[in-house]
C-alpha positions in Angstrom: -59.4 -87.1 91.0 -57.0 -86.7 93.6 -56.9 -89.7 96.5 -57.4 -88.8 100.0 -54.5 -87.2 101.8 -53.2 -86.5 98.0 -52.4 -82.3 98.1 -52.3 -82.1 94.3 -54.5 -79.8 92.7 -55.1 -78.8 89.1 -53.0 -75.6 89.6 -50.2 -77.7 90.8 -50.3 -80.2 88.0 -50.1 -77.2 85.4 -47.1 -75.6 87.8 -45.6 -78.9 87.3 -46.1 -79.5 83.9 -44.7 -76.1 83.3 -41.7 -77.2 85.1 -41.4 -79.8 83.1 -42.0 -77.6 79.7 -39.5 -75.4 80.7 -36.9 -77.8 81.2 -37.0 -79.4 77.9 -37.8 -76.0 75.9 -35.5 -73.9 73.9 -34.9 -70.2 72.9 -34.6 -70.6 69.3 -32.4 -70.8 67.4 -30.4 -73.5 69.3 -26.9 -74.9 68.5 -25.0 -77.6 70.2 -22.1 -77.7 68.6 -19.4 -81.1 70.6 -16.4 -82.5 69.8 -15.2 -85.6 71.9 -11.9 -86.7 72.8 -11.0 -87.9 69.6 -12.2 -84.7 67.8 -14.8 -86.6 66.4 -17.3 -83.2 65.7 -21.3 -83.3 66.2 -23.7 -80.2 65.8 -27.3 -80.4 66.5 -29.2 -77.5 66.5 -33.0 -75.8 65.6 -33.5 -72.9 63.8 -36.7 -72.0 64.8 -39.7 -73.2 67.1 -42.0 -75.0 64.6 -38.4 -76.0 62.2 -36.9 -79.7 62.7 -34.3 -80.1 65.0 -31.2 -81.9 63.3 -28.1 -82.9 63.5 -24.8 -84.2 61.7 -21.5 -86.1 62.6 -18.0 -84.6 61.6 -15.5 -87.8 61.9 -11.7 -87.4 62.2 -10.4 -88.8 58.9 -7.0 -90.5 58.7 -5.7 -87.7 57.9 -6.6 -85.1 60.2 -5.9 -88.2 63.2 -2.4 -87.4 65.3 -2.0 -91.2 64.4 -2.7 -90.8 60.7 -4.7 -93.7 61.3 -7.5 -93.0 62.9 -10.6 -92.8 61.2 -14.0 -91.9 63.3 -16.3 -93.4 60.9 -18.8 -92.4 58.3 -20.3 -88.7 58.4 -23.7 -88.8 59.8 -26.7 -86.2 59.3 -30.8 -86.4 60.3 -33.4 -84.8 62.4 -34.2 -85.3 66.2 -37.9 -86.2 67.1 -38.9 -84.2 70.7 -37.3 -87.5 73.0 -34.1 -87.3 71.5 -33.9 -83.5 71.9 -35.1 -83.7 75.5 -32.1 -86.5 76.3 -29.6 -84.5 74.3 -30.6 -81.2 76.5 -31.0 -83.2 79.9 -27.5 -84.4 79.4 -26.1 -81.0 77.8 -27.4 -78.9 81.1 -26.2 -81.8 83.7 -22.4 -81.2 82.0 -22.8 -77.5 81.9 -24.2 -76.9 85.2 -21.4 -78.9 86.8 -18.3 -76.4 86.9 -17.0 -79.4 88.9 -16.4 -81.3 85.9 -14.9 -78.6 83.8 -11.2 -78.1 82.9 -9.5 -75.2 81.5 -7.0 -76.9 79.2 -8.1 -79.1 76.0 -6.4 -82.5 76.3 -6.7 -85.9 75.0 -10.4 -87.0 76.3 -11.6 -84.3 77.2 -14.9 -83.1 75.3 -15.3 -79.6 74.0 -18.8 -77.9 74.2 -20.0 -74.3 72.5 -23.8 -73.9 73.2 -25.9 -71.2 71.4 -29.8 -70.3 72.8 -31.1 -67.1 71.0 -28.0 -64.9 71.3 -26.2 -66.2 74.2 -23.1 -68.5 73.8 -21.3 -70.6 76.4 -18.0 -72.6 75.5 -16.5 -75.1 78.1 -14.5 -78.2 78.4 -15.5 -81.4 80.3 -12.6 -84.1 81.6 -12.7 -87.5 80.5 -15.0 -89.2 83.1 -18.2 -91.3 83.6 -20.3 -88.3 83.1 -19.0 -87.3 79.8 -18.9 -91.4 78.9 -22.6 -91.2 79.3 -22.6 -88.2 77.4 -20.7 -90.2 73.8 -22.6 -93.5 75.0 -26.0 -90.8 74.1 -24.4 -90.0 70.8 -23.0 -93.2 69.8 -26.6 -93.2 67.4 -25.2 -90.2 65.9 -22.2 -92.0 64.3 -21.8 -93.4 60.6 -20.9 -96.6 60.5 
């Protein structure tokens, strides 16, 4: 029961949990396909509403490296449970909505993004920065070892 003074009411609680609904859920299928500054590669995606949502972990090899040393670990593949999905999302939108933190060129750093939801496809490029730190700190449980 709402407290006094409280101007909640049951239609606003569903208008807000809608809100929230909204914001974490997908038009299937879903891809995020990300590549960080290294060109270490990660795809995570969901085929359909009621499939598993998974992902998998592409490391630079020595070989492949512009060192030909580098190595970006072990490959990596699993399925996200519904928090994981909702963080990788939250943090996926936050670097797409921000054309601020976008860059036209593909240099060392900077992260590469393609995004699929049903039919539509968006590709950009985010600059080396706190924001995209964030974003590899989120996927550093991604890696192989």
């Amino acid at each position: 029961m709402a407290a006094a003074g409280d101007e909640r009411t049951p239609a606003a609680d569903a208008t807000a949990a809608e809100a929230r609904a909204s914001t974490t859920a997908r038009t299937t299928p879903w891809t995020v396909a990300y590549a960080d500054g290294s060109a270490n590669a990660y795809r995570f995606w969901q085929t359909s509403a009621d499939g598993a949502a998974q992902f998998e972990f592409t490391p630079v090899t020595p070989e492949r490296s512009s060192s030909g040393t580098y190595s970006g670990g072990t490959p990596k593949a699993g399925t996200l449970d519904a928090e994981a999905i909702e963080a990788l999302w939250a943090q996926v939108d936050a670097l797409m909505g921000n054309p601020e933190l976008h860059t036209e060129a593909r240099a060392m750093g900077t992260g590469s993004f393609t995004v699929t939801q049903g039919g539509d496809e968006v590709r950009f490029l985010v600059v080396a920065g706190e924001p995209l730190a964030k974003f590899d700190v989120l996927l550093s449980r991604y890696r192989g070892e």
